[in-house]
N, C-alpha and C positions, 0 to 999 in steps of 0.2 A: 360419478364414481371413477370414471376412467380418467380423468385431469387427475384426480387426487392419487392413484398408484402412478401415475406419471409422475406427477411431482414428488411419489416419496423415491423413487426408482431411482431421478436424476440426482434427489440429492442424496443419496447413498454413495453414485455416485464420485460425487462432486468431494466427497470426504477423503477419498483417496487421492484425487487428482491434483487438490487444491496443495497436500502435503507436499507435492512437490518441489523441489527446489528452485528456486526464481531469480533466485543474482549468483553474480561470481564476485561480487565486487569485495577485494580486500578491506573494505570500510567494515566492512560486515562480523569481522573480527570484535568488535566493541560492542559492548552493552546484551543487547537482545537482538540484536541482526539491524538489518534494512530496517525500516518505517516502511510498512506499503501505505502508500496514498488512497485511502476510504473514500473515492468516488469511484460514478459509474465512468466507464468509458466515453460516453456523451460529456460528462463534464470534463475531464481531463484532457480531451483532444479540444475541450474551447478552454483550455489555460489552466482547468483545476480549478472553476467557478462553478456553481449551483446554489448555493444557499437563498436564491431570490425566484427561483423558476415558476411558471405558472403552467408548467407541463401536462398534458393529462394523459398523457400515452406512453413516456416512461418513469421507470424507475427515479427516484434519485435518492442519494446516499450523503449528501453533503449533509442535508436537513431534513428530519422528519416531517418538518410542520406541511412540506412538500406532497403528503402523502393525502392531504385531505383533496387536491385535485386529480388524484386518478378517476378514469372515468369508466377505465376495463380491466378485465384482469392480464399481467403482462406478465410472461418469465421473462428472466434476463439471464444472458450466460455468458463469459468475456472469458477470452486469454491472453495471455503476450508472452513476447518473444524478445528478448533482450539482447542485445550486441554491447558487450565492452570490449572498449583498447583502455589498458591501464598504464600510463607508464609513469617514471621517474627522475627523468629528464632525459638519461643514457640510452637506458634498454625500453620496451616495450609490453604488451603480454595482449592477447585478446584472450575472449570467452565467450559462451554463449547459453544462455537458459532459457526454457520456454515452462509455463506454467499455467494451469487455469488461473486466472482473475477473481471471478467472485460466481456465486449463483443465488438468485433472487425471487421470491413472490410475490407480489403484490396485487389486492386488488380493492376496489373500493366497497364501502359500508354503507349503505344508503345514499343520500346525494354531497354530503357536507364530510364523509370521515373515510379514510383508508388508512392499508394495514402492509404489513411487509415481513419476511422476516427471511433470514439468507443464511450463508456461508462465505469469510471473506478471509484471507491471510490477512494478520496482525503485523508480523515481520518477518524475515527470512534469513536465513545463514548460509552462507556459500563460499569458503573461500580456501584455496591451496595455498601454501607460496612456499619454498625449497629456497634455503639460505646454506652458503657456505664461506667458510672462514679459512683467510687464510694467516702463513706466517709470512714472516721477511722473506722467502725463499719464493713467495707464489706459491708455495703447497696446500693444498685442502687439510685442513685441523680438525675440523669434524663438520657436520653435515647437519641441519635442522629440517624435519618438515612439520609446517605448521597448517592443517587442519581444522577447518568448523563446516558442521549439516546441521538441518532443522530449522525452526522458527517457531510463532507461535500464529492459530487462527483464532478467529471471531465465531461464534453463531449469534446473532441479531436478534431481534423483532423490532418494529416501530407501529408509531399510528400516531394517523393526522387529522386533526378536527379544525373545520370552518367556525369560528363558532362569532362570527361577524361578516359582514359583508368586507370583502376582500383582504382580512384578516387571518391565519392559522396560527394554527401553534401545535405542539410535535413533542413526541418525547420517544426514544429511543436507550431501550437496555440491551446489552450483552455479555456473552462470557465467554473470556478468553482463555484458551488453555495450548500448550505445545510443549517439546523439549527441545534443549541444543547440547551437542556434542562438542567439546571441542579436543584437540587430541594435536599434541608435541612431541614427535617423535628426535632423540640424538643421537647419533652416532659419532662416536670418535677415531680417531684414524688407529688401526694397529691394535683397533679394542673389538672380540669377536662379538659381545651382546651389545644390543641400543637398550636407551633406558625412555621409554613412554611415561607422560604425565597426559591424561585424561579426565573432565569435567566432562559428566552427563547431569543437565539441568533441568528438571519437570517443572513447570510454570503455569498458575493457572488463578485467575479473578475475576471479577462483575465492574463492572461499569454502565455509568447511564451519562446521556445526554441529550437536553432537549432543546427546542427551537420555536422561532415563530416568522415570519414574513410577513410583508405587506404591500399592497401596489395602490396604486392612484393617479388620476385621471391627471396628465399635463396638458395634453391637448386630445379632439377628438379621437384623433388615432394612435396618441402614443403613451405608453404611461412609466410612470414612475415605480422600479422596484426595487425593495429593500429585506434585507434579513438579518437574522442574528440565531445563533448557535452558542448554547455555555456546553464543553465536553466537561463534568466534574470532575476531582481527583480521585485516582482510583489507584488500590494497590495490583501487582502480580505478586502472589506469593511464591518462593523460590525454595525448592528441596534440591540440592546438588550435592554429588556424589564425586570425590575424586580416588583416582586410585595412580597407584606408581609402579611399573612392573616393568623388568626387563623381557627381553625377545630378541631373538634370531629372523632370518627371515628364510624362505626356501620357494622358490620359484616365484620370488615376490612376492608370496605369502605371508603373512606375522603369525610365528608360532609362541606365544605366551612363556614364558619360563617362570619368574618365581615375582610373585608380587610385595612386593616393598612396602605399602602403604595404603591404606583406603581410610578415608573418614565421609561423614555425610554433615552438611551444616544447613539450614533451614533459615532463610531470608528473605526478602522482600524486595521491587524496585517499586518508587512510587513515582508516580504520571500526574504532576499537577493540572488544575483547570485549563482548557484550554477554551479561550475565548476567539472567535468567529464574526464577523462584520462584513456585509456584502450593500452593493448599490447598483443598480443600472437602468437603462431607459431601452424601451424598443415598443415593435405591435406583435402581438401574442400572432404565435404561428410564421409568424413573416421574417423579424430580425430582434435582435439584441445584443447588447454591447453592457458588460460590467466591470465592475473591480471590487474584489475581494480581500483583506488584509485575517490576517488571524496570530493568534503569540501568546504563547505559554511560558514559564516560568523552569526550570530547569530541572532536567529526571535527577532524582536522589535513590543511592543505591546503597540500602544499609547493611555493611559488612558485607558483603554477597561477593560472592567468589567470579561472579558477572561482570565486577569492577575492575578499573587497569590503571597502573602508574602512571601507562605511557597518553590516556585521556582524561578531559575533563569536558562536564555538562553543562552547558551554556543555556541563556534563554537563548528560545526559539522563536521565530517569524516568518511569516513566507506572506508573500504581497503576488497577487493573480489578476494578467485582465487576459479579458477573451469575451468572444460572443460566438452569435453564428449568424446566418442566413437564408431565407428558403425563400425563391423565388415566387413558385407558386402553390402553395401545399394542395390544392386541389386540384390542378391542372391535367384535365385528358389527355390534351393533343400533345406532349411532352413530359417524356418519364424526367428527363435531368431538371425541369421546372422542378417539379419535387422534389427534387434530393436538398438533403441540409447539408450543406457548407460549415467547416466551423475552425477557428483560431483562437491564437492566445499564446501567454507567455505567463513564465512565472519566475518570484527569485526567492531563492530561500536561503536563511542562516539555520543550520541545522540543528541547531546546539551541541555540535559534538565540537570538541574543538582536541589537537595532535598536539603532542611533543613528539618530532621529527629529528631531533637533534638532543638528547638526554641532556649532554653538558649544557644546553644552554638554559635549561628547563623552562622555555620558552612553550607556550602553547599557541598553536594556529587552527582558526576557525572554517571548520570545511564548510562552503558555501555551494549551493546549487543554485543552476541558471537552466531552462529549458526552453524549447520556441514549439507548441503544438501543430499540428492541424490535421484535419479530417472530414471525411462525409458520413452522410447517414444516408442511403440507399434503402429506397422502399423494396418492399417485396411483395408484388404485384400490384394488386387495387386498393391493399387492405392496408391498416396503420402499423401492420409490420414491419420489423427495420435488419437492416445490416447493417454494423457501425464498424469503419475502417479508420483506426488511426495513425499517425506518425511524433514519436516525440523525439526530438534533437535536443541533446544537453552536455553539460563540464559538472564535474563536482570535482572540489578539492582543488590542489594545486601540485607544479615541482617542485615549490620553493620550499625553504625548511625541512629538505631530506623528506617530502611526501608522497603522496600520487597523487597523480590527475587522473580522470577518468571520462572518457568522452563515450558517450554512449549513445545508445539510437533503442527506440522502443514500440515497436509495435504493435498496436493493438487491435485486438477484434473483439465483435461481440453483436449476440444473436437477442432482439428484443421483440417477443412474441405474443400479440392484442388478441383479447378472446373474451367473451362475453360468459360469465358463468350465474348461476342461482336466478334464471330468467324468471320472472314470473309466469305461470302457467294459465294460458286461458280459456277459457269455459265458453264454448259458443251456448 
């Protein structure tokens, strides 16, 4: 009884924490914000691979089917901490976010099935950026700032059934829900009101996706593992509200004067299938090395006030390798024998793709590139873990009047093994 008001405690919690803001990044302007990346920390610090894992001691979020090998029950809690430099060839800008990650339950059903279910940000919005115009003279003509918060999160469940020898398979539902703000403020030079154009956007839909894996004997000690993951297409349904009002400001204040205009329009983005394919070879517990590829089809945004001139939806791909390594997972005489090791890289075409230059009406496709690594630090005797990660990456470009965005990501996260629903026994 005391695990189960812990876990509702935490994730009460976790409901506040997670709403937090997590990027700065001016990309984030588009669509529904950021994509957060739906792994655990363990996989994303080995390149953003899991869907083949034969893990029994954490979580994983790449693939359900992943859950039939838990062997305890484990919380999982992660945050990060983000560093961008954005710049545009000329000028520059840093930022900096920190945000819970995700929080998780899992534990297993008998010897063949486990179960999961969490809180995880779906995407996030974060961005300032203050524009000003001038004339022939170099004088300021009016003044823009451009404004977005919010995102939207996940609540999960999964569960994973053995229902072969070294076979699973996995299915995984959720619902998504958040808002985004976004908010245009102008000022013109010699003009004493600004005039605000605001969009507050409620979003909110179900989604499923299942999985399965599979490994096999190459040699005595090493085996052969494979996965596959379908995410199916799923809508977000969209209520957005726009309104038009002038204001003053007074101590830096926005004092509201007379509103110009409000309407509300009711739309949709839809999130085509997203297909998933993993391989790799290693010995359970000791090492592994994979590659991961996955690619979906392009977001479609019907009508929705979400949509932008100045972008278009590409398909999407991201290609991942990474593994890790553990000396000696049981090793007395040496704590850092135990420790997990772990790397990777990843490249992804994001599907958004800029017009950076209107005259040319040219679109350019913002690509991400990242190089992981990290450990997994035991916590004492027991299959507890500390997980400390590093991500190094670019997204975007200067070319075509864009940004580039060099960033640095660090991650933590707390993964907690405990035995629950013991059988009770009778001398």
């Amino acid at each position: 009884m005391n695990q189960v008001k812990i876990t509702i405690i935490i994730f009460l919690i976790s409901l506040s924490v997670i709403a937090q803001r997590s990027t700065n990044s001016p990309y984030s302007f588009f669509g529904i914000g950021d994509n957060t990346q739906q792994y655990s920390v363990e996989e994303l610090t080995s390149g953003g691979i899991g869907l083949t894992t034969s893990d029994t001691y954490h979580l994983s979020f790449a693939n359900p089917a992943n859950l039939a090998n838990l062997k305890f029950t484990t919380y999982a809690l992660a945050g990060t901490a983000n560093f961008l430099t954005a710049k545009d060839g000329t000028t520059s800008e840093k930022g900096t976010a920190t945000s819970a990650s995700y929080f998780s339950l899992g534990f297993p059903i008998g010897k063949k099935a486990g179960f999961s279910f969490g809180l995880q940000p779906r995407s996030s919005v974060g961005y300032e950026m203050y524009i000003e115009n001038k004339d022939s003279n170099d004088e300021v003509t009016d003044i823009t700032l451009l404004k977005g918060t919010g995102g939207t999160n996940r609540v999960f469940a999964g569960f994973g059934y053995n229902i072969a020898k070294n076979l699973n398979v996995g299915i995984e539902a959720d619902y998504s829900f958040g808002n985004i703000d976004n908010q245009n403020v102008k000022q013109l030079k010699d003009v004493q009101l600004a005039t605000k154009y605001q969009n507050v956007s409620t979003l909110n839909g179900f989604g499923l996706k299942v999985g399965t894996n599979y490994n096999t004997k190459l040699t005595d000690k090493i085996q052969l593992y494979t996965g596959v993951t379908l995410a199916f297409e799923n809508k977000l349904n969209t209520t957005s509200r726009e309104y038009i009002y002038s204001l003053s400001y007074n101590n830096a204040q926005e004092i509201p004067r007379d509103t110009i205009f409000v309407s509300e329009k009711e739309s949709s983005v839809i999130k085509p299938m997203r297909t998933s394919l993993g391989i790799g070879v290693g010995k359970n517990d000791k090492w592994y090395a994979g590659l991961e590829y996955s690619f979906q089809d392009a977001l479609v945004f019907n009508d929705g006030i979400l949509s932008s001139s100045k972008a278009q939806y590409q398909n999407s791909s991201k290609l991942s390798v990474g593994g890790y390594y553990t000396p000696n997972i049981n090793s007395i005489s040496s704590y850092w024998e135990r420790v997990t090791y772990r790397g990777g890289l990843k490249f992804e075409q994001t599907g958004l793709a800029i017009n950076g230059i209107p005259s040319t009406n040219q679109f350019t496709s913002i690509d991400d590139f990242g190089i992981t690594f990290g450990v997994g630090l035991p916590i004492g005797n027991q299959l507890s873990n500390f997980n400390l990660g590093l991500e190094l990456g670019k997204r975007g470009t200067t070319g075509s009047g864009l940004i580039q965005e060099n960033y640095i990501n660090l991650r933590l996260s707390l993964s907690l093994n405990d035995k629950w629903f013991n059988k009770i026994k009778i001398n």
